[in-house]
C-alpha positions as CSV (number, residue, x, y, z in Angstrom):
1,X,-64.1,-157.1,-260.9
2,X,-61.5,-154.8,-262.6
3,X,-58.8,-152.8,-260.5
4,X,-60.3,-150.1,-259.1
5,X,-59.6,-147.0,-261.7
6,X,-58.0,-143.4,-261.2
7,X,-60.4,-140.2,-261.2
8,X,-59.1,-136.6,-260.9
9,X,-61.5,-134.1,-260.0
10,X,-61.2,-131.1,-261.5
11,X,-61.9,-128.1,-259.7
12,X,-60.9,-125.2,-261.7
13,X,-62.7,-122.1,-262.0
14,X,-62.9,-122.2,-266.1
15,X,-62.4,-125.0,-268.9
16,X,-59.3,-123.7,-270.1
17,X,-57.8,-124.3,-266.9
18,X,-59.1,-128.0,-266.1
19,X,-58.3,-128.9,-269.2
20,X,-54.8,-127.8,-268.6
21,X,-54.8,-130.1,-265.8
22,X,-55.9,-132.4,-268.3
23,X,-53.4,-132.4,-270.4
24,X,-50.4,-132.3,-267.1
25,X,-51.6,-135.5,-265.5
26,X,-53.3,-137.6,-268.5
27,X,-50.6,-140.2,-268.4
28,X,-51.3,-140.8,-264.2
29,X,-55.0,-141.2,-264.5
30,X,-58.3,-143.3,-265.7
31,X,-61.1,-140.6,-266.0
32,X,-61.6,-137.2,-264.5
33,X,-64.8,-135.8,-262.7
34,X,-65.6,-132.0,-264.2
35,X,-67.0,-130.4,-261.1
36,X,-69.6,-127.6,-262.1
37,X,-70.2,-126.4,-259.5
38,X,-66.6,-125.2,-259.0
39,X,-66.6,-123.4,-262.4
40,X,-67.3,-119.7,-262.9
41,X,-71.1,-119.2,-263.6
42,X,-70.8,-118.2,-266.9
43,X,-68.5,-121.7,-267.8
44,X,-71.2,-123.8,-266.7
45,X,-73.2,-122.9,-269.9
46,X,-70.3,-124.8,-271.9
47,X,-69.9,-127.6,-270.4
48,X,-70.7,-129.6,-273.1
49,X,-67.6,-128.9,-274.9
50,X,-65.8,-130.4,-272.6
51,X,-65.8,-134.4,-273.0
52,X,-64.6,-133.4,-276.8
53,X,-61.3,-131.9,-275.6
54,X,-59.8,-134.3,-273.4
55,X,-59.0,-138.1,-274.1
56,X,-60.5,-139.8,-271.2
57,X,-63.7,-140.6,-270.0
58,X,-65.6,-137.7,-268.1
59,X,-67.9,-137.8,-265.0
60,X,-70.5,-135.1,-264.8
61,X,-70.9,-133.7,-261.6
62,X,-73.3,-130.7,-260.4
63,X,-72.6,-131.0,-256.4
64,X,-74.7,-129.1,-254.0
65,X,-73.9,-127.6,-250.8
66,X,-76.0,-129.7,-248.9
67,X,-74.0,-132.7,-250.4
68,X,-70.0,-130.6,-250.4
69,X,-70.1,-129.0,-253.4
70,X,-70.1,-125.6,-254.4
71,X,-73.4,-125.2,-256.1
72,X,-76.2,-122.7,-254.8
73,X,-78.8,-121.9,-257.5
74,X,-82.3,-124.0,-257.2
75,X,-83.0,-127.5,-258.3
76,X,-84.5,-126.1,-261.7
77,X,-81.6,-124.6,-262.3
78,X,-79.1,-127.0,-261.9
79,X,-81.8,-129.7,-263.6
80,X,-81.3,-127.3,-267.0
81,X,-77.3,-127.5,-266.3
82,X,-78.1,-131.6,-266.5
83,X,-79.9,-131.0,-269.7
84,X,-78.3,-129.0,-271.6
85,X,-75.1,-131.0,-271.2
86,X,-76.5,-134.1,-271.8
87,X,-78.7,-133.0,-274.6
88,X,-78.0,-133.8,-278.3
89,X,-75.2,-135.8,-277.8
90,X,-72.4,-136.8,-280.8
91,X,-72.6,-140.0,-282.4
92,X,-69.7,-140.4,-281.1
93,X,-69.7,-141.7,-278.0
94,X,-65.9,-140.7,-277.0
95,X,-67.1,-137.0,-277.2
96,X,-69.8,-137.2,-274.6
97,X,-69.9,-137.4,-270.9
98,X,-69.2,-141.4,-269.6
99,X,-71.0,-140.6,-266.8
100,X,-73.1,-138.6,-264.9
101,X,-73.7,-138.5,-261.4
102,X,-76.8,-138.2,-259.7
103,X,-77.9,-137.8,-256.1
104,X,-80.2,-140.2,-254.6
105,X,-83.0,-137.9,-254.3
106,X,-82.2,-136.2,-257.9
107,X,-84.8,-138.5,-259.6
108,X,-86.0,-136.6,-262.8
109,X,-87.1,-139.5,-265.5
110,X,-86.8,-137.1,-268.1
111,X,-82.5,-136.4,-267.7
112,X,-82.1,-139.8,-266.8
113,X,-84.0,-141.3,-269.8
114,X,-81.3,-138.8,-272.0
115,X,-78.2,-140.4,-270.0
116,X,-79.5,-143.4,-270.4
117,X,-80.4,-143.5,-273.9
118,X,-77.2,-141.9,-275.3
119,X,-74.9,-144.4,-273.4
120,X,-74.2,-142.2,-270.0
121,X,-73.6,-144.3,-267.2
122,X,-75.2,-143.0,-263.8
123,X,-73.8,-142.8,-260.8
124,X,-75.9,-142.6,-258.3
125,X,-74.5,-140.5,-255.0
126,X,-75.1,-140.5,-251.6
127,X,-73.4,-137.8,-248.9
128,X,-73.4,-137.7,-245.4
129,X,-70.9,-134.6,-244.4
130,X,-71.8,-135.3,-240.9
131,X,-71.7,-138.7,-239.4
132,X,-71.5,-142.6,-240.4
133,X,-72.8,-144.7,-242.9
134,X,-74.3,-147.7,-241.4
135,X,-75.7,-150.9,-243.9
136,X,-74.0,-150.3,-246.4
137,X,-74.9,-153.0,-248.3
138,X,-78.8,-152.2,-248.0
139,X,-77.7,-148.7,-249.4
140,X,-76.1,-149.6,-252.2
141,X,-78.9,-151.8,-253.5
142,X,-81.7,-149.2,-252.8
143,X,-79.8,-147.1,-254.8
144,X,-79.9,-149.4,-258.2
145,X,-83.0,-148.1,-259.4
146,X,-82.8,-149.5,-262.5
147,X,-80.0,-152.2,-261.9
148,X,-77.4,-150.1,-264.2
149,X,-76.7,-147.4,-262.1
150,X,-73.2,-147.6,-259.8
151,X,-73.6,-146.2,-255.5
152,X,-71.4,-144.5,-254.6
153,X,-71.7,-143.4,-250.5
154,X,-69.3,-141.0,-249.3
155,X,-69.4,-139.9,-245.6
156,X,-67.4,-138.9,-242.7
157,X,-66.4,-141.2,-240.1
158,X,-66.2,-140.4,-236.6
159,X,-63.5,-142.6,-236.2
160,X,-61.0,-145.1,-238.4
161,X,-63.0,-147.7,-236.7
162,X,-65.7,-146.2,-238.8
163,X,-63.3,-146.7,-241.8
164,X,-63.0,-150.1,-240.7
165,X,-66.3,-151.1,-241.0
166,X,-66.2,-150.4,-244.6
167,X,-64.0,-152.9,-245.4
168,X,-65.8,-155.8,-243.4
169,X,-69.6,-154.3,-245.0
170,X,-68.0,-154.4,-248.5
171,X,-67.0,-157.4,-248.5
172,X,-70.6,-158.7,-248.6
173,X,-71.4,-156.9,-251.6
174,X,-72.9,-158.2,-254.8
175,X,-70.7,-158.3,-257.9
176,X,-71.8,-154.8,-259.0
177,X,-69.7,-151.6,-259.9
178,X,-69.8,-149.6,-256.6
179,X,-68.1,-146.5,-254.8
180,X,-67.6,-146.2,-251.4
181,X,-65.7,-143.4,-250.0
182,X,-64.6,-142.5,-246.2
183,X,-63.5,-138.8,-246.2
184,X,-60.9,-136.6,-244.1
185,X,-57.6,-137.4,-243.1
186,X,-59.2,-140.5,-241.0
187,X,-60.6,-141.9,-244.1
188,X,-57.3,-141.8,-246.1
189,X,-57.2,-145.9,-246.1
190,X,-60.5,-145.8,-247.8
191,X,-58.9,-143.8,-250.8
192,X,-55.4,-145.6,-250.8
193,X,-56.6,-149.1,-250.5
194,X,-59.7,-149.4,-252.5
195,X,-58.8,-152.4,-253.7
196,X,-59.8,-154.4,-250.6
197,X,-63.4,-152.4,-250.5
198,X,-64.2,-153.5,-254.3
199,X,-65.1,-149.8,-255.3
200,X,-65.4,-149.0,-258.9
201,X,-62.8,-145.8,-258.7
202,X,-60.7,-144.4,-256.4
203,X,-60.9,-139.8,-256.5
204,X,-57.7,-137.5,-256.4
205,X,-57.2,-134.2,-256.6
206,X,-54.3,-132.2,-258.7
207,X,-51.5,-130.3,-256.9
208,X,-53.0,-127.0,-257.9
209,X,-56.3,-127.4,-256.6
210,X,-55.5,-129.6,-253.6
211,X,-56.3,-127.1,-250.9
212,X,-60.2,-127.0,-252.3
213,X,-60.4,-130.9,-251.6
214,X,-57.6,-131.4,-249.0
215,X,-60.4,-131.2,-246.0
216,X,-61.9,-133.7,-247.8
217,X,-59.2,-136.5,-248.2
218,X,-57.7,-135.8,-251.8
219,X,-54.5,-136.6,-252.6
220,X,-52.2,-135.8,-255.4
221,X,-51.8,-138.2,-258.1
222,X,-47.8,-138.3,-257.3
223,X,-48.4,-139.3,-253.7
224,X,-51.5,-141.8,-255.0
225,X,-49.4,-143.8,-257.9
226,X,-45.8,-142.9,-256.9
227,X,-45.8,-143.0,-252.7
228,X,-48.4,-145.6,-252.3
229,X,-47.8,-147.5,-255.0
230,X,-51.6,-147.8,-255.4
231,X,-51.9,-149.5,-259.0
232,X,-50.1,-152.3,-257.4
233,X,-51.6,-152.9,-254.4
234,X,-53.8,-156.2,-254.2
235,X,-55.2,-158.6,-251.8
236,X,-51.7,-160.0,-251.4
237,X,-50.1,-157.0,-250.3
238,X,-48.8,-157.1,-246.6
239,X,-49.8,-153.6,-245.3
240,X,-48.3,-151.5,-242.0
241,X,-49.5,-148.0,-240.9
242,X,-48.1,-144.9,-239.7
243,X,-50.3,-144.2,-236.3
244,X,-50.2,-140.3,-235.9
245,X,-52.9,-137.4,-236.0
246,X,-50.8,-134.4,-236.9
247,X,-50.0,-135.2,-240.3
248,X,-46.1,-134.1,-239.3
249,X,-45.0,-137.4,-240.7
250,X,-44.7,-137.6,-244.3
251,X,-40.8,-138.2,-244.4
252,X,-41.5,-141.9,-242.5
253,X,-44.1,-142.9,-245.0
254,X,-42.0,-142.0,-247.7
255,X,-38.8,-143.8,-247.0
256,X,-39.9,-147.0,-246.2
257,X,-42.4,-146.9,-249.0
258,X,-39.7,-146.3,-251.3
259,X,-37.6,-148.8,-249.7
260,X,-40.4,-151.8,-250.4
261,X,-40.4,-150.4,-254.0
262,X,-36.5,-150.0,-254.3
263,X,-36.6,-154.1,-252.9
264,X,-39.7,-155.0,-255.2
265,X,-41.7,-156.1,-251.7
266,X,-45.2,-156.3,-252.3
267,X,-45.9,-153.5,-249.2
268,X,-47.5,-150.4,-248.6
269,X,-47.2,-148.4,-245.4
270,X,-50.2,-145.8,-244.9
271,X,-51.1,-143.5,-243.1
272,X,-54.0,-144.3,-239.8
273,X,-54.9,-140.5,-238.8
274,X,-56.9,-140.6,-235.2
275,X,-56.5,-138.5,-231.7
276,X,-56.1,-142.0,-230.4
277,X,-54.0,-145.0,-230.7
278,X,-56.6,-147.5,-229.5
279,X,-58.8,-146.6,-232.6
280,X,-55.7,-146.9,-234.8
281,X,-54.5,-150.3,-233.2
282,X,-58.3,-151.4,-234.2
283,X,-58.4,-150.4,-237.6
284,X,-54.5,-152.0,-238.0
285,X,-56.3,-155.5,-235.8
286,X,-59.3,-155.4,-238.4
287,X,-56.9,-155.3,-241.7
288,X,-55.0,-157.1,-240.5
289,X,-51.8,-154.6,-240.8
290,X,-47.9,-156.7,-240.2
291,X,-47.0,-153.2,-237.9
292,X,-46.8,-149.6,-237.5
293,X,-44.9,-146.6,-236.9
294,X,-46.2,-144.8,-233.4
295,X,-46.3,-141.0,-233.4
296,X,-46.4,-138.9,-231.4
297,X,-48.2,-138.5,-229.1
298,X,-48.7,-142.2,-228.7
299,X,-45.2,-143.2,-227.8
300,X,-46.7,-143.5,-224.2
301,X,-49.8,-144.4,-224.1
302,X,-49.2,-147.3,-227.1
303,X,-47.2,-149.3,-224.0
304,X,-50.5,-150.3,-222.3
305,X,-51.7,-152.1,-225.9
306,X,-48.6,-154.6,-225.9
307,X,-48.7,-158.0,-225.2
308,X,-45.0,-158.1,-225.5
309,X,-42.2,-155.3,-225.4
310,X,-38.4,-155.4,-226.1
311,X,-36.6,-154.6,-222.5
312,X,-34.8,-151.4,-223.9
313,X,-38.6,-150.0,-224.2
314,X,-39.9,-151.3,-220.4
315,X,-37.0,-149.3,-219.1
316,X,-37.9,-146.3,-221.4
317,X,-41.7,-146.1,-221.4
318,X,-41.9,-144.9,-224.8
319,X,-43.0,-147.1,-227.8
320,X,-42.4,-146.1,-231.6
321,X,-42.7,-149.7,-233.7
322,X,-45.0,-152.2,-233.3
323,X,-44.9,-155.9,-234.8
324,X,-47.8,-158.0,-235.3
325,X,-46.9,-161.2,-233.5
326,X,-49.1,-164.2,-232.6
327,X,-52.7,-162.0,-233.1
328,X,-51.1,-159.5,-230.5
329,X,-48.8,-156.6,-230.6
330,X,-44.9,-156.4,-229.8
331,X,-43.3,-153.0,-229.0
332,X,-39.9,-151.8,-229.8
333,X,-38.1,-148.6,-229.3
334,X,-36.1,-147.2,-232.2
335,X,-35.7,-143.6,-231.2
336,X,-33.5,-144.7,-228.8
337,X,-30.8,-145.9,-230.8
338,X,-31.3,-143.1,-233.6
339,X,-31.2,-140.5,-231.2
340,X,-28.1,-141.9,-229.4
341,X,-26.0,-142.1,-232.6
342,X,-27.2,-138.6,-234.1
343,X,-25.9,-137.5,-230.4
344,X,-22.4,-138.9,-231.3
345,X,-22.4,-137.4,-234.9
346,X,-23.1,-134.1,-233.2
347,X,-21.2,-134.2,-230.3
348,X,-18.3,-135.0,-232.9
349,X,-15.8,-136.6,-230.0
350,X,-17.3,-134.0,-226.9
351,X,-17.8,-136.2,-223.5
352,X,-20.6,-135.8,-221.9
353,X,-19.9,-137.1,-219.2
354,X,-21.2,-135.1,-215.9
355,X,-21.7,-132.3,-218.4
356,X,-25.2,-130.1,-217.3
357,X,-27.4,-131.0,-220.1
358,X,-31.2,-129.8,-220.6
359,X,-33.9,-131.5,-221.6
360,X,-37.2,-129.7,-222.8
361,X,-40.3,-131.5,-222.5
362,X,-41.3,-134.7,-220.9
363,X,-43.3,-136.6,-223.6
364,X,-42.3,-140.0,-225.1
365,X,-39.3,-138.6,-226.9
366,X,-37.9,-136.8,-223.7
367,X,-38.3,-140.3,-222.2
368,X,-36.2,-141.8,-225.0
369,X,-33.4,-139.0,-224.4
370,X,-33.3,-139.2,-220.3
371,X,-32.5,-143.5,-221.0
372,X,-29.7,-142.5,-222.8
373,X,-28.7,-139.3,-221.4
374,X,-28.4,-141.6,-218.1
375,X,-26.2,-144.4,-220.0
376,X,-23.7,-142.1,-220.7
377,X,-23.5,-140.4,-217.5
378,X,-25.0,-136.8,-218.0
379,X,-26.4,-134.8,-215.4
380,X,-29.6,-133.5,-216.4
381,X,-32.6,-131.3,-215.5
382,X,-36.0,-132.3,-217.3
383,X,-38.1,-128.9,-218.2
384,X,-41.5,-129.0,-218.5
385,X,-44.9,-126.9,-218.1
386,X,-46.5,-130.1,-215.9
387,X,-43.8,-130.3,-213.8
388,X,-45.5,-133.1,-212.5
389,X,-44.4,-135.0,-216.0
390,X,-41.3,-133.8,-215.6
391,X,-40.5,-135.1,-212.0
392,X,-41.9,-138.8,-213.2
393,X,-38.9,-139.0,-215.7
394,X,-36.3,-137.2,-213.4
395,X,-36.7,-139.6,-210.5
396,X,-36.3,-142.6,-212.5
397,X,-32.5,-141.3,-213.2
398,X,-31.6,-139.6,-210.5
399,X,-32.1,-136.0,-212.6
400,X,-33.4,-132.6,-211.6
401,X,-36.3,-131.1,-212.7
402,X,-38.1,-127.8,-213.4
403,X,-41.4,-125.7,-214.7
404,X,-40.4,-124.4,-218.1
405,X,-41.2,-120.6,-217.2
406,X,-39.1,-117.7,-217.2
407,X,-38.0,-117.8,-213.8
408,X,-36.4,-121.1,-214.7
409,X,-34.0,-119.4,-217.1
410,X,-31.0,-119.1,-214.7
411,X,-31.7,-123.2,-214.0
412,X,-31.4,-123.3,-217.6
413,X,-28.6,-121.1,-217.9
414,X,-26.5,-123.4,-215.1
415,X,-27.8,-126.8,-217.7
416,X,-27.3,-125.0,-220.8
417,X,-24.1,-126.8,-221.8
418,X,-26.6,-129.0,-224.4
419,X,-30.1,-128.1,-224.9
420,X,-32.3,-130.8,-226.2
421,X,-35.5,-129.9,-227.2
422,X,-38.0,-132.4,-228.0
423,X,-41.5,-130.6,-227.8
424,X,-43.6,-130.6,-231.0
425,X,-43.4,-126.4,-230.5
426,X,-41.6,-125.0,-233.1
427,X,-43.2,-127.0,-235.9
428,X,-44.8,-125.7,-238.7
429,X,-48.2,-128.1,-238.2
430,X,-48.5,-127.7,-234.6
431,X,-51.5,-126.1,-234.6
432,X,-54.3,-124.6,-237.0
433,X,-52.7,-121.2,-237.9
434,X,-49.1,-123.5,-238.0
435,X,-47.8,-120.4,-236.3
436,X,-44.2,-121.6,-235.5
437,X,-43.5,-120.9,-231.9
438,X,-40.4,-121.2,-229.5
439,X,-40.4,-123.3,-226.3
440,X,-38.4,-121.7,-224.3
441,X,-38.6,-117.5,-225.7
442,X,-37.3,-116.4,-222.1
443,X,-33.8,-117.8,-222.4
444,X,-30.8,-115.7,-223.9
445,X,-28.3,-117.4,-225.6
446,X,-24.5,-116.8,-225.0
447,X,-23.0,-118.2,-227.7
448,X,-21.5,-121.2,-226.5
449,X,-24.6,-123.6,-226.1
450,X,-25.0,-126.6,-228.0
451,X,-28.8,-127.2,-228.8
452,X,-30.4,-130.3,-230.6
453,X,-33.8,-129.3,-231.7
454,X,-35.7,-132.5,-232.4
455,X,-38.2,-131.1,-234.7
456,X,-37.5,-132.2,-238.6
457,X,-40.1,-130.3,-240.1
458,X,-39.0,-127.4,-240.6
459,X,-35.3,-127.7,-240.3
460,X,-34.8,-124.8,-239.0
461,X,-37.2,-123.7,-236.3
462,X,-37.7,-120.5,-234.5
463,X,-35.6,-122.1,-231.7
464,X,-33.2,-123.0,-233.8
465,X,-32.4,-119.8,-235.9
466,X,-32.4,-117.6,-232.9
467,X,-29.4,-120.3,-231.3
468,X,-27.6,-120.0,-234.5
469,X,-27.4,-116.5,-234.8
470,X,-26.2,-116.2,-231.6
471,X,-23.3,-118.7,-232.7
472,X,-24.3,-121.6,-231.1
473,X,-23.4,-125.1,-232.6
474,X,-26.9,-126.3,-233.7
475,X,-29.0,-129.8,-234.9
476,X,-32.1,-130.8,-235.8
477,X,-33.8,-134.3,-235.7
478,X,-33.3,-135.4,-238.8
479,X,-30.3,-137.7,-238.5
480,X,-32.0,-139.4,-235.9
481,X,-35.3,-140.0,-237.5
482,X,-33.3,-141.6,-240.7
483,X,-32.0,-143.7,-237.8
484,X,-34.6,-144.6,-236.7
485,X,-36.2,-145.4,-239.3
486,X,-33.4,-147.2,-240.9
487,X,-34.0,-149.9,-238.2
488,X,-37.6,-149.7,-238.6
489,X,-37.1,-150.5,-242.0
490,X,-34.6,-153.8,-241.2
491,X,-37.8,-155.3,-238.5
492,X,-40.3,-154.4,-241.2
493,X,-38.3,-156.5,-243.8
494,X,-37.7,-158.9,-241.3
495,X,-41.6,-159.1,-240.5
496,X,-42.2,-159.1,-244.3
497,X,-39.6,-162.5,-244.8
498,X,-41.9,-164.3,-242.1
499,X,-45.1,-163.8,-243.8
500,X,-43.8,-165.3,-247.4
């Protein structure tokens, strides 16, 4: 079977402006999908028109609601949208649709004798926008009515070990053109390594109509062919994930993919989206993935996974890289390195030594600062709204520790020499409404703080600003992220040498 090809979906509101899209991306893609039922009614009369314009092969698509598309008017209705576009077709063949594609239950001999007779492939769809797709196989072959047609099944998983299951069910298929599609952020790997399921096409979306399909899994066709690398990928290429679930992350995935392109190593790190690590560490087990980048807010919990960890990372408690060694999984701590250096860059010379430092929060990255803060002598008081988290991690040092509440603010006044905050509030995709908050709103800046806000994205925060106009000397956690990651990189390449 061929490499699986590129298809852009195309979810303007008129003609005109798909086929500007069209025209933008034509050198980055195989086909495109004209989606109906996102045009404006009146457009869907001229559909027709359409294959003629463009220079690649077109799919046909009429989605309904019930299936994630767009389209609301009755079956008879959107059977005579079929027809007419399908209808008196020109003799040549470049100027009709390539394909069309039909729902399982759309089953009217009459269109599909047209399609058929004038050289339109079908593709026949099934959608669950609800749950999993169990038997895959059996699916797909029920769905070959006449033995021509391609399945396609898209549904969402509940979880990536959902998404994993694809890949072991599609291995069993026949040597037949199919589709098979996870979708959301969890079924990402689905889209990006389609290679290793066999499917027929992979779908993307445009930059300008991204947030119609975003919900949905698409991706750009910049972050398909240039970040993933994804008309290279093969059955050959040695694969490690990003294990996260708030999508906060990008800047990993795009250094060290560039870096395996940069060194010509056949690689791809992806992304593994899921509210737990055990689910990611599965889906990573069952591709066999060479390691990951931990997220938070695994750096925790990922310790009780490992079969072996480095001994800066049992005295932390907090794991960031894993290393597929031996069948089982090796943890490292990288943080704690990156965030020491980026300390001495900021710091610029300034001991710390029994200086009263702060440190917000008391998650896997506050454990990674109170192990160094410690090595270099700091007196510290942990803040937290558990204070219960906050004690754990203050005990182990020999540090104080406080509820992070406004009658803590003259605790954090007396600490206030350097503020480190490494909460996730402040980002811009904390939450739903990315509302950008500050952690600690009660406190009143003097001027002569120091504050090292570890959130990257944005790089300046809510937190930060309001420090830096008050005159404070202020960071954010970019330098030690590229640290980080810098070492990251060196293990990965390292990992990748073994496996030659």
């Amino acid at each position: 079977m061929n490499r699986p090809l590129i298809c852009m979906t195309l979810a303007g509101k008129t003609l005109e402006e798909d086929y500007a899209l069209v025209k933008k991306y034509e050198n980055q893609i195989d086909l495109v999908e004209l989606r109906v039922d996102f045009l404006n009614e009146d457009e869907q009369l001229y559909v027709k028109r359409f294959p003629a314009l463009i220079y690649h092969p077109c799919i046909l698509t009429i989605r309904r609601k019930i299936d994630g598309g767009l389209f609301n008017g009755g079956e008879f209705s959107r059977t005579n949208l079929f027809g007419r576009a399908l209808a008196f077709a020109n003799p040549n063949k470049s100027k009709n649709f390539a394909y069309v594609d039909f729902e399982e239950d759309f089953q009217i001999p009459s269109i599909q004798d047209v399609a058929m007779a004038f050289g339109v492939r079908i593709i026949r769809s099934f959608h669950n926008m609800n749950e999993n797709v169990i038997n895959i196989k059996e699916k797909c072959d029920s769905m070959r009515k006449t033995g021509y047609e391609i399945p396609k099944i898209d549904f969402f998983p509940n979880n990536l070990s959902d998404v994993a299951a694809i890949f072991a069910e599609c291995k069993s298929l026949p040597k037949y053109n199919h589709i098979v599609t996870a979708l959301g952020v969890q079924g990402l790997p689905s889209r990006i390594l389609a290679e290793l399921t066999g499917s027929y096409l992979t779908y993307i979306s445009p930059e300008e109509t991204l947030k119609q399909t975003k919900d949905l899994g698409y991706i750009a066709p910049k972050a398909m062919i240039d970040l993933y690398n994804f008309k290279n990928i093969s059955g050959k290429t040695k694969l490690f994930g990003l294990a996260e679930w708030s999508g906060q992350n990008e800047y990993a995935i795009q250094i060290l993919n560039r870096e395996f392109q940069n060194q010509n190593i056949d690689a791809v790190l992806i992304p593994l989206r899921s509210p737990l690590i055990s689910d990611c560490l599965y889906f990573a087990e069952q591709l066999n993935f060479s390691g990951l980048i931990i997220c938070e807010p695994f750096l925790e919990t990922t310790s009780y996974y490992l079969s072996e960890q480095s001994s800066e990372l049992a005295q932390i408690g907090s794991c960031n890289t894993v290393l597929r060694k031996n069948n089982k999984w090796q943890g490292i701590n990288t943080l704690a390195q990156g965030f020491k250096t980026a300390l001495e860059e900021f710091l610029n010379g300034t001991r710390i030594w029994h200086r009263k430092i702060a440190v917000i929060g008391a998650g896997g990255l506050a454990r990674t600062v109170a192990y160094i803060l410690h090595q270099k002598g700091a007196k510290v008081c942990i803040f937290n709204r558990t204070i219960e988290r906050a004690q754990i991690i203050a005990e182990k040092y020999g540090f104080f520790y406080s509820t992070l509440e406004p009658s803590s603010a003259e605790l954090l006044d007396e600490f206030s020499g350097l503020i480190i905050q490494t909460t996730s509030i402040g980002s811009d995709l904390q939450d739903s409404t990315k509302k950008m908050t500050d952690p600690i709103p009660f406190y009143k800046f003097r001027g002569d703080e120091m504050l090292m806000d570890l959130i990257y994205s944005p790089e300046m925060t809510p937190l930060r600003r309001r420090a830096s106009q008050a005159g404070c000397k202020t960071t954010n956690g970019k330098a030690m992220f590229e640290y980080s990651t810098k070492q990251q990189i060196k293990l990965f390449m390292e990992k990748f040498e073994t496996l030659r």
